[in-house]
N, CA, C and O atoms as a Tripos MOL2 file, in Angstrom:
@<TRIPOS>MOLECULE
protein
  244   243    61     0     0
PROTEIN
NO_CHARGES

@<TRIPOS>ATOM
      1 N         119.1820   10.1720  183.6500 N.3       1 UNK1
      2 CA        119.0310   11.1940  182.6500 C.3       1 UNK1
      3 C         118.7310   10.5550  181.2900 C.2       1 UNK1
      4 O         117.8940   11.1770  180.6360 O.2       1 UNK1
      5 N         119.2700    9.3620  180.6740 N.am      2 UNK2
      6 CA        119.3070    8.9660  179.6700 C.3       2 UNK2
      7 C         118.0110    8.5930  179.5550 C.2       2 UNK2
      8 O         117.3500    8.9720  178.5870 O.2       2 UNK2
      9 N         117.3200    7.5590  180.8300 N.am      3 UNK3
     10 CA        115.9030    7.3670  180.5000 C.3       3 UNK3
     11 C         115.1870    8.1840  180.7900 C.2       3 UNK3
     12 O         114.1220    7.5680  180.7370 O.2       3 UNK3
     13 N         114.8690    9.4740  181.1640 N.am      4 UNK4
     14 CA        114.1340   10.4580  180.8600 C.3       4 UNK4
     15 C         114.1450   11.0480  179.1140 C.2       4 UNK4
     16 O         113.2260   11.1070  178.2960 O.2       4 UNK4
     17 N         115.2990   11.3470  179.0320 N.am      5 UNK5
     18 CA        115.6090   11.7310  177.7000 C.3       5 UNK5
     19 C         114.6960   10.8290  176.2670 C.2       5 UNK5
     20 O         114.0850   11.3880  175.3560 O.2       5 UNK5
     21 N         114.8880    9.1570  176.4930 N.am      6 UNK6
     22 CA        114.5560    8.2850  175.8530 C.3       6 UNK6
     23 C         112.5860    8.3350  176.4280 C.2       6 UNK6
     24 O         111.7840    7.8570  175.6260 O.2       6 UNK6
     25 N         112.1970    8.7500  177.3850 N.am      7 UNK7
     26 CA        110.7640    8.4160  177.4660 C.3       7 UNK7
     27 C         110.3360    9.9190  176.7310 C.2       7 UNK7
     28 O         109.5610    9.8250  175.7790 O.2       7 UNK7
     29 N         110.6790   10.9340  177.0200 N.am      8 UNK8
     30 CA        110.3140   12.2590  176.4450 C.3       8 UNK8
     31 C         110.3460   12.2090  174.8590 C.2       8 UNK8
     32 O         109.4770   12.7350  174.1630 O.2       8 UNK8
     33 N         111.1530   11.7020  174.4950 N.am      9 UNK9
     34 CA        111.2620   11.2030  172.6190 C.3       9 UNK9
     35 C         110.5830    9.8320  172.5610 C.2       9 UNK9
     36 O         110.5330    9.4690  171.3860 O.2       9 UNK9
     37 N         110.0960    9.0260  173.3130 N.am     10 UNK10
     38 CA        109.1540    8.2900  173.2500 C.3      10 UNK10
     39 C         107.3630    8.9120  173.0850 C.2      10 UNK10
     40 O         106.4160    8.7410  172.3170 O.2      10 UNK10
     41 N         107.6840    9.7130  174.3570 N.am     11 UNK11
     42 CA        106.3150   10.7650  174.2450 C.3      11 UNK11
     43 C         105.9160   11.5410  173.5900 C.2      11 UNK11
     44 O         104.6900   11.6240  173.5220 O.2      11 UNK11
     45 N         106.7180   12.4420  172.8250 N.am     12 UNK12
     46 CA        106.6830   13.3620  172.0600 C.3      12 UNK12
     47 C         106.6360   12.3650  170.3910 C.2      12 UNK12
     48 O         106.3910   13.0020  169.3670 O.2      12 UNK12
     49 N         106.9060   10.7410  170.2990 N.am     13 UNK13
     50 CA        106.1360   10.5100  168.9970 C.3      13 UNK13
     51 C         107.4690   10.0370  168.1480 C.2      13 UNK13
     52 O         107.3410    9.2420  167.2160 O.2      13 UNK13
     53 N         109.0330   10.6840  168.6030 N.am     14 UNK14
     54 CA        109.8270    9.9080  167.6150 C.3      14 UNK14
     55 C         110.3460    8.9130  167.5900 C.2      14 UNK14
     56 O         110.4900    8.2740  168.6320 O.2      14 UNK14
     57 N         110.9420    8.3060  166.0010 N.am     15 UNK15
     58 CA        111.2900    7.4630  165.8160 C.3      15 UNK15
     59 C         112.7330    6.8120  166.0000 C.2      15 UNK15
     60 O         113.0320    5.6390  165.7750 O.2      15 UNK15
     61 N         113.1400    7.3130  166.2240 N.am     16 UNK16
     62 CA        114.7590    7.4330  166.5190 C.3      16 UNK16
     63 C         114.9540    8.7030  167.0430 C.2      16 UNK16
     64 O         114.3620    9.7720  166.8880 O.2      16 UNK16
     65 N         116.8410    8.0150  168.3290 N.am     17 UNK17
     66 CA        117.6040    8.7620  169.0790 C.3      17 UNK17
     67 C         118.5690    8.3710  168.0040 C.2      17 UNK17
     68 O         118.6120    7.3300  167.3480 O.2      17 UNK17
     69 N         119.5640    9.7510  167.9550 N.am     18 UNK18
     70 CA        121.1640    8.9600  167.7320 C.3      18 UNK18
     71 C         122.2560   10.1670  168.1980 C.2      18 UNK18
     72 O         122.1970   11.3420  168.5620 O.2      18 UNK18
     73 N         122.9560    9.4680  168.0340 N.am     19 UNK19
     74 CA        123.9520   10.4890  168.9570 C.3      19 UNK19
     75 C         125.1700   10.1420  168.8670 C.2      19 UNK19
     76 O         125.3860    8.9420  169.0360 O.2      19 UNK19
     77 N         126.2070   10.9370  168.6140 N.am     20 UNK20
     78 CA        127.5700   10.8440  168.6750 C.3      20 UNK20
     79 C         128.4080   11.1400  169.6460 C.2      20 UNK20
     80 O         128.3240   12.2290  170.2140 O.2      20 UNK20
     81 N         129.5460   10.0220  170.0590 N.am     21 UNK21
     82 CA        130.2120    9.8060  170.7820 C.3      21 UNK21
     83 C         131.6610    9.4580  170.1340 C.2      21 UNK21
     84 O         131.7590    8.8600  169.0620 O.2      21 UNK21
     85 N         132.9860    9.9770  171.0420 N.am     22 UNK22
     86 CA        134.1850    9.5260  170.8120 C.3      22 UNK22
     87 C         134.3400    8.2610  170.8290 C.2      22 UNK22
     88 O         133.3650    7.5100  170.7850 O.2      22 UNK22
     89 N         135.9360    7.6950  170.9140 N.am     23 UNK23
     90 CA        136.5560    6.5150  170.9260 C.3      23 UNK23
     91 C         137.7010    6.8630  172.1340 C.2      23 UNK23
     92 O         138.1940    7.8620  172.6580 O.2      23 UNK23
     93 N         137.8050    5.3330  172.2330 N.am     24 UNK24
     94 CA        139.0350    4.9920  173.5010 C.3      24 UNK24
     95 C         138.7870    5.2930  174.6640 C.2      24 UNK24
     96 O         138.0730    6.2900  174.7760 O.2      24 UNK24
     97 N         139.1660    4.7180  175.7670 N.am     25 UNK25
     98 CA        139.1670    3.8810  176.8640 C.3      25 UNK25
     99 C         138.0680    5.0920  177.6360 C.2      25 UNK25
    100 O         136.9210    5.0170  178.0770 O.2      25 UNK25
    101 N         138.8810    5.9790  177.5510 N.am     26 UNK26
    102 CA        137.6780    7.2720  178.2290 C.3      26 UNK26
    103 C         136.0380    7.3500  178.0660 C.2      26 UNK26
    104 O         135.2100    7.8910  178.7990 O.2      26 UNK26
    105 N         135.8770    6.6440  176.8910 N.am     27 UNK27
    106 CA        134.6950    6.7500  176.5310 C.3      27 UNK27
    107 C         133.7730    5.0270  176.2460 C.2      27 UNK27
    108 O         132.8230    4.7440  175.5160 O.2      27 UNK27
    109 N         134.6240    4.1670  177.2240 N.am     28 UNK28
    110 CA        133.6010    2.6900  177.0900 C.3      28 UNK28
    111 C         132.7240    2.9240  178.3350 C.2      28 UNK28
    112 O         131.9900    1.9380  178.2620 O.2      28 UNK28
    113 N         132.3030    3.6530  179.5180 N.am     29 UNK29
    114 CA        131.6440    3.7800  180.3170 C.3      29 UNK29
    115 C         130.2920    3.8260  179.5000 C.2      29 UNK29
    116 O         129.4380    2.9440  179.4060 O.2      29 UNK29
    117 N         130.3160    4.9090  179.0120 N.am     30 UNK30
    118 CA        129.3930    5.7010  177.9120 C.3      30 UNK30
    119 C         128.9000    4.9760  177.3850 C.2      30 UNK30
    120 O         127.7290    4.7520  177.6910 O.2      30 UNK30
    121 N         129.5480    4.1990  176.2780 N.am     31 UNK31
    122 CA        128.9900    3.3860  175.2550 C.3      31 UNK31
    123 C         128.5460    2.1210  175.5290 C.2      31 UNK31
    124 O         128.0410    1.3560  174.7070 O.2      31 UNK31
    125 N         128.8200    1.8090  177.2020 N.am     32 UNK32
    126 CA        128.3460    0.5150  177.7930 C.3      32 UNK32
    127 C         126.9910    1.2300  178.4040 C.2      32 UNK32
    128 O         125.9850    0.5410  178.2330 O.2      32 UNK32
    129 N         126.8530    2.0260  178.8370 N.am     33 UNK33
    130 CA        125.6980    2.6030  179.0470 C.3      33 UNK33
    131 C         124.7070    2.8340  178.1130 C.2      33 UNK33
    132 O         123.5290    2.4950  178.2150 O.2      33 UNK33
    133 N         125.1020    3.2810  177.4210 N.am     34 UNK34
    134 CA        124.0700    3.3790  175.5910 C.3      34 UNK34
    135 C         123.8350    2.6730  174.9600 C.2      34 UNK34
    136 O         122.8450    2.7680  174.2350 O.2      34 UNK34
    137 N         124.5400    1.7710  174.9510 N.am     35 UNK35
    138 CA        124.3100   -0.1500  174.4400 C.3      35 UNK35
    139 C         123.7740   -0.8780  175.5480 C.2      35 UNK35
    140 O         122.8190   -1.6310  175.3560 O.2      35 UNK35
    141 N         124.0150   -0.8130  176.0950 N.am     36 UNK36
    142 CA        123.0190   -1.3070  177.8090 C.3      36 UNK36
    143 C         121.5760   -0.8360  177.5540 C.2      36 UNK36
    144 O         120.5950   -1.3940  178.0460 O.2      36 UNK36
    145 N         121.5260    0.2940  176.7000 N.am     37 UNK37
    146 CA        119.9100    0.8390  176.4540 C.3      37 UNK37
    147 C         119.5490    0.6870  175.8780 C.2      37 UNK37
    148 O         118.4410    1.1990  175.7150 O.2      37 UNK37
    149 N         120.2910   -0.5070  174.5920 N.am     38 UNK38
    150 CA        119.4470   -0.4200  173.6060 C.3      38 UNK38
    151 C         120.2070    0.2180  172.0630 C.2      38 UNK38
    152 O         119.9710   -0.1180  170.9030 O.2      38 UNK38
    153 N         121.0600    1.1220  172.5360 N.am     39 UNK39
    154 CA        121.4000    1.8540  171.2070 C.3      39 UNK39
    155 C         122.5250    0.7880  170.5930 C.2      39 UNK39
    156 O         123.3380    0.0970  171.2070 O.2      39 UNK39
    157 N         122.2690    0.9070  169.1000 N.am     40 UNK40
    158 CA        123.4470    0.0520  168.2300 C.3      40 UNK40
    159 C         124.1450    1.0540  167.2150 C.2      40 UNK40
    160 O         123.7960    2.1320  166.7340 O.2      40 UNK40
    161 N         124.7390    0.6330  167.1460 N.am     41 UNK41
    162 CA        125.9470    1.3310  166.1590 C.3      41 UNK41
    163 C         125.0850    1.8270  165.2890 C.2      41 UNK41
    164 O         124.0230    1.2370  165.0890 O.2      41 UNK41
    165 N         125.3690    2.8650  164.7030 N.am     42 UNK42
    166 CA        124.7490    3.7610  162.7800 C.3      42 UNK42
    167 C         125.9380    4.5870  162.2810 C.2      42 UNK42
    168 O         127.1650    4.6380  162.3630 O.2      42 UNK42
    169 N         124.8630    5.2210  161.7030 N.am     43 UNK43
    170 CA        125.8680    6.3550  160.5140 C.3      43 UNK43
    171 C         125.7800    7.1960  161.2550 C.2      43 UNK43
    172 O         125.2880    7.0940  162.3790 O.2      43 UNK43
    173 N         126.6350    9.0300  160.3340 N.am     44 UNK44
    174 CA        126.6130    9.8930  160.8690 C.3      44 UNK44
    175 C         125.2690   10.4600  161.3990 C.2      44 UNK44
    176 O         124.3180   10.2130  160.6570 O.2      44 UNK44
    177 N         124.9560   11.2350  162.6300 N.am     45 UNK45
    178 CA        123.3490   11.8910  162.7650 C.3      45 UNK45
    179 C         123.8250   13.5280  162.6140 C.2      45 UNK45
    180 O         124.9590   13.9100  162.9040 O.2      45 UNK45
    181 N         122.9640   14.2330  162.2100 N.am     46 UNK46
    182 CA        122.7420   15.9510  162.5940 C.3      46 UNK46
    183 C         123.6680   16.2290  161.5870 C.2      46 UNK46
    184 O         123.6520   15.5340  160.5710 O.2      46 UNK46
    185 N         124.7070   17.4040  161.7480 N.am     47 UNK47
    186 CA        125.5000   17.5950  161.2590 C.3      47 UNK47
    187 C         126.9350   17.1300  161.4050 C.2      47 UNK47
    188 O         127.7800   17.8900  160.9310 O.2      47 UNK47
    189 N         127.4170   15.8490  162.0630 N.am     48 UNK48
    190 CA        128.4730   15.4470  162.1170 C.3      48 UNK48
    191 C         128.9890   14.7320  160.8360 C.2      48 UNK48
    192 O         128.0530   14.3190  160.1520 O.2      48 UNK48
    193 N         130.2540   14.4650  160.3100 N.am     49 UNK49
    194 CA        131.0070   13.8190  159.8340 C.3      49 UNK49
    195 C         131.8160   13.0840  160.3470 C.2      49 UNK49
    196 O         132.5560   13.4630  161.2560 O.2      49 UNK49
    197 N         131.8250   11.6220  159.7440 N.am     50 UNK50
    198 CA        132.3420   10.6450  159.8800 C.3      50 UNK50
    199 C         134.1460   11.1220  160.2700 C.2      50 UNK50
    200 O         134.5600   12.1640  159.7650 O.2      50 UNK50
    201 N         134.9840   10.3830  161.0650 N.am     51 UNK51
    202 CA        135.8300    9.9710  161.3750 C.3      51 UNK51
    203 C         136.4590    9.1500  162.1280 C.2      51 UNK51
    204 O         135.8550    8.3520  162.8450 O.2      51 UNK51
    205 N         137.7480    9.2260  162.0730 N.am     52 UNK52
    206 CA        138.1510    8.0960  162.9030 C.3      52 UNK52
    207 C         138.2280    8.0770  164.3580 C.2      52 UNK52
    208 O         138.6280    7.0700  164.9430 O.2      52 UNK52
    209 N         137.8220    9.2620  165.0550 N.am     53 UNK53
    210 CA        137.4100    9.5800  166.3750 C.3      53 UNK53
    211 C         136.0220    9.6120  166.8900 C.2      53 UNK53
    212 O         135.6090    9.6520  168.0490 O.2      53 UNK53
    213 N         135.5030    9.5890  165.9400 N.am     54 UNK54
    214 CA        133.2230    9.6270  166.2440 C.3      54 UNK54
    215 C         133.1780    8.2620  165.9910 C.2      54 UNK54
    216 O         133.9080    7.4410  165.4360 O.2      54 UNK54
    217 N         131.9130    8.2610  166.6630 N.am     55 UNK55
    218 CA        131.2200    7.4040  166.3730 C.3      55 UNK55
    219 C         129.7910    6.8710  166.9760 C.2      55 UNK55
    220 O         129.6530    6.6230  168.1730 O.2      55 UNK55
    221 N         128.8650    6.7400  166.1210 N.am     56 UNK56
    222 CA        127.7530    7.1700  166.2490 C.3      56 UNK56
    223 C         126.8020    5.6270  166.6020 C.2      56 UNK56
    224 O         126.9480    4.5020  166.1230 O.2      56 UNK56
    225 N         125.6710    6.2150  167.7810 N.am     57 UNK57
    226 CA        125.1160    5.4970  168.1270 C.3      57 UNK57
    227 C         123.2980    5.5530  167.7500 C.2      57 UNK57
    228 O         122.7780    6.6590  167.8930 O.2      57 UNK57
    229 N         122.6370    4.7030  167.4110 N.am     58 UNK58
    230 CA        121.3260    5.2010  167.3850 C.3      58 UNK58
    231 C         119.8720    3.8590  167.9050 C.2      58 UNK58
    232 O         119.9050    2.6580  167.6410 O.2      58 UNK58
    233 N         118.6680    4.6610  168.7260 N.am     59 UNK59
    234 CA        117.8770    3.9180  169.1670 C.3      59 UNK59
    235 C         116.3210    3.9060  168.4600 C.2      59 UNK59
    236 O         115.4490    4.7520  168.6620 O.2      59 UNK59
    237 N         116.2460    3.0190  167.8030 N.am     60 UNK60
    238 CA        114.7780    2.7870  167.3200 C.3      60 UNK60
    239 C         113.7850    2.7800  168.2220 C.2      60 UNK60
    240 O         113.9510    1.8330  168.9920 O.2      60 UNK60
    241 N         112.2500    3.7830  168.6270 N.am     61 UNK61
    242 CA        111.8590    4.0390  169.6530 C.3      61 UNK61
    243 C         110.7220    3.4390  169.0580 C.2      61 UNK61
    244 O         109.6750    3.3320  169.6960 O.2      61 UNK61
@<TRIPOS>BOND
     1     1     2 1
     2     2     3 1
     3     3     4 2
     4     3     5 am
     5     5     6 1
     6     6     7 1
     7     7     8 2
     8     7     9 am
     9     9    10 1
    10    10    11 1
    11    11    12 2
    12    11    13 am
    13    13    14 1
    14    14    15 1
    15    15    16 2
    16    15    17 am
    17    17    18 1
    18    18    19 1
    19    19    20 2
    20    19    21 am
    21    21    22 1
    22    22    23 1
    23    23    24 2
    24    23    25 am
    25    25    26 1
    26    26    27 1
    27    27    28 2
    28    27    29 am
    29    29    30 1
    30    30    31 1
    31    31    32 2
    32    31    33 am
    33    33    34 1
    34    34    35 1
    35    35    36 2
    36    35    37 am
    37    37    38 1
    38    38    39 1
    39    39    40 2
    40    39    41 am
    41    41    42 1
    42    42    43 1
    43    43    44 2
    44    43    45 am
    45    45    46 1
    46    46    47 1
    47    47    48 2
    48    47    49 am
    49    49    50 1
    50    50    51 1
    51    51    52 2
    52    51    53 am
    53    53    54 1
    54    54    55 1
    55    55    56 2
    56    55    57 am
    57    57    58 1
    58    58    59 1
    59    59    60 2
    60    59    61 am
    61    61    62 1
    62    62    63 1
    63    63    64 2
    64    63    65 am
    65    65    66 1
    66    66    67 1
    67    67    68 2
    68    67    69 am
    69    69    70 1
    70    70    71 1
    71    71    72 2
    72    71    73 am
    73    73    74 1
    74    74    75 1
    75    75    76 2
    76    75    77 am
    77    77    78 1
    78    78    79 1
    79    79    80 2
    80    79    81 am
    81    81    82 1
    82    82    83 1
    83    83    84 2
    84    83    85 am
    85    85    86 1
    86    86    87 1
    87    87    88 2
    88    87    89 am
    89    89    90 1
    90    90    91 1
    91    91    92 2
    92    91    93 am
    93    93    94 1
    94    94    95 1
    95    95    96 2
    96    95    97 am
    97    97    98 1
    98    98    99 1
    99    99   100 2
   100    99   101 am
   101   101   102 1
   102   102   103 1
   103   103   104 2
   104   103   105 am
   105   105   106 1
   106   106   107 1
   107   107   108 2
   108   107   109 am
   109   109   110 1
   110   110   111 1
   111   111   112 2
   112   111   113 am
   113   113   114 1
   114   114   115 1
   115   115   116 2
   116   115   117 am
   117   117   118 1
   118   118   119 1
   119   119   120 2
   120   119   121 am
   121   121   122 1
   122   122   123 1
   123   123   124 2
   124   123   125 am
   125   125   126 1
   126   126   127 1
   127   127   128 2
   128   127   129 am
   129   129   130 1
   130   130   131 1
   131   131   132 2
   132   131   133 am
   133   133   134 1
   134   134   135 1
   135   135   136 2
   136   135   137 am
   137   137   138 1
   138   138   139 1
   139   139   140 2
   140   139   141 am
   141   141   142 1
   142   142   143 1
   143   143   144 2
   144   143   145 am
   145   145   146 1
   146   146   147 1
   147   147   148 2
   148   147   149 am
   149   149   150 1
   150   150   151 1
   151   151   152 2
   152   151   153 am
   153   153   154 1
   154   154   155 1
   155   155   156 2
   156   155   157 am
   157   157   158 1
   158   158   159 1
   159   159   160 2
   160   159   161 am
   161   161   162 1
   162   162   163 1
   163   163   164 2
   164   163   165 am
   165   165   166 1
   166   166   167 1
   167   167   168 2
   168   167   169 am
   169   169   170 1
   170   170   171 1
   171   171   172 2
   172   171   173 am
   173   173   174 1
   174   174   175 1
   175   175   176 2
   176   175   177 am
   177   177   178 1
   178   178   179 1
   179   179   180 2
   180   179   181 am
   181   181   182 1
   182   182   183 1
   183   183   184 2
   184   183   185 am
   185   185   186 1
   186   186   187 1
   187   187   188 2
   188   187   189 am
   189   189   190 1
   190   190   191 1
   191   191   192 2
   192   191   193 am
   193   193   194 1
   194   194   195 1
   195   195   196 2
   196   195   197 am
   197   197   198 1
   198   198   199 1
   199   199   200 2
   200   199   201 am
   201   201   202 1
   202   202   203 1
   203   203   204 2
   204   203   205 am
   205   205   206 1
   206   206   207 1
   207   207   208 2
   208   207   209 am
   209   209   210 1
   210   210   211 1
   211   211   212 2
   212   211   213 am
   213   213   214 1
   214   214   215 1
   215   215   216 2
   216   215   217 am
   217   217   218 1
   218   218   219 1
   219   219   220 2
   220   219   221 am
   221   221   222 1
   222   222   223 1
   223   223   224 2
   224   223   225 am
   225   225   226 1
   226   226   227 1
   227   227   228 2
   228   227   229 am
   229   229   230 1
   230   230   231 1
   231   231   232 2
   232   231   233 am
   233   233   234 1
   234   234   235 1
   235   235   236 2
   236   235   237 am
   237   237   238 1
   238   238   239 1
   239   239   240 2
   240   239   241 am
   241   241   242 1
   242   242   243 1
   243   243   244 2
@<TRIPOS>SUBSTRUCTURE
     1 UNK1         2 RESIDUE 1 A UNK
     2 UNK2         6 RESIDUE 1 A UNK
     3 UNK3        10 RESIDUE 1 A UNK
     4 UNK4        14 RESIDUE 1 A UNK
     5 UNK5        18 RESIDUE 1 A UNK
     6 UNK6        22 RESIDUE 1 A UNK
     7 UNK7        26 RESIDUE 1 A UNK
     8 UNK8        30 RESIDUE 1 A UNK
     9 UNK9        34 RESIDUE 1 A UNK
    10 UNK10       38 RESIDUE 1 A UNK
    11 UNK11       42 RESIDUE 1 A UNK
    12 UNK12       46 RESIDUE 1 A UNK
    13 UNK13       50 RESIDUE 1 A UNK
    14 UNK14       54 RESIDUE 1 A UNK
    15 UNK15       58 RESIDUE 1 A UNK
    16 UNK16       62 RESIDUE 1 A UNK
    17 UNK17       66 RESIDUE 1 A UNK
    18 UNK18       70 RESIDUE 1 A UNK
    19 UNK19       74 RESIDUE 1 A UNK
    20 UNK20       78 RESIDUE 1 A UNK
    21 UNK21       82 RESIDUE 1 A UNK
    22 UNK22       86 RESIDUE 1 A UNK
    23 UNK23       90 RESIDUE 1 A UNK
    24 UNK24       94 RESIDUE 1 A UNK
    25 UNK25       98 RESIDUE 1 A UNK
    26 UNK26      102 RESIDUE 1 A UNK
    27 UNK27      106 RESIDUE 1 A UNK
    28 UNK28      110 RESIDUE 1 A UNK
    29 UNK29      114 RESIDUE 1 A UNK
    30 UNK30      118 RESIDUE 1 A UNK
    31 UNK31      122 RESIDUE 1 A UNK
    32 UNK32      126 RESIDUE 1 A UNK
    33 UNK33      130 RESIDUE 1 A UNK
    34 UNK34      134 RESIDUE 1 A UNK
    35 UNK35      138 RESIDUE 1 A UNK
    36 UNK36      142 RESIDUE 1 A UNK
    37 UNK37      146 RESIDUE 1 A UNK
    38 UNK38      150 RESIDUE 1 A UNK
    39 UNK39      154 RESIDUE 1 A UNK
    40 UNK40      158 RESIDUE 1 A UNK
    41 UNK41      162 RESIDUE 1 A UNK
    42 UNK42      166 RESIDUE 1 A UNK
    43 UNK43      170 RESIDUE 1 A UNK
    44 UNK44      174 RESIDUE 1 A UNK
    45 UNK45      178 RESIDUE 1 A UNK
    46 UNK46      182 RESIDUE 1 A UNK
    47 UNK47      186 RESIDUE 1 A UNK
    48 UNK48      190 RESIDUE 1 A UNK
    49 UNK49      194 RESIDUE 1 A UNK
    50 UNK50      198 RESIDUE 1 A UNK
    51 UNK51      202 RESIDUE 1 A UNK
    52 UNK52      206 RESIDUE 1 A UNK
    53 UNK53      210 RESIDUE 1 A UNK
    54 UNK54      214 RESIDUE 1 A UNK
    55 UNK55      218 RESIDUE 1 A UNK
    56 UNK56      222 RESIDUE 1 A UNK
    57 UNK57      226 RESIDUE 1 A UNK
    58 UNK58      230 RESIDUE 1 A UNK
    59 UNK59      234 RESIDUE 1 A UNK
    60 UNK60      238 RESIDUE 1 A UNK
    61 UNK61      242 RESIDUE 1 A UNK
């Protein structure tokens, strides 16, 4: 799913993915998967705000 997602925003022309994700143990599958693809740490995306439970990932396409 993720690389469909990432070729369709490849195709369609943009420049960046980013996307927010939790913290703790529940959620290193995830973020080994999304860093496995490529994505590195950023700031907030969309309408989220920063805290100590988000945390945001983003991929330069």
């Amino acid at each position: 799913m993720l690389a469909h997602l990432v070729a369709q925003a490849t195709q369609q022309d943009f420049k960046q993915m980013s996307l927010e994700t939790g913290r703790g143990p529940a959620f290193e599958p995830a973020l080994a998967l999304y860093r496995g693809n490529g994505f590195r740490d950023g700031g907030p995306c969309a309408d989220y705000a920063a805290s100590a439970f988000s945390q945001f990932l983003r991929l330069d396409l």
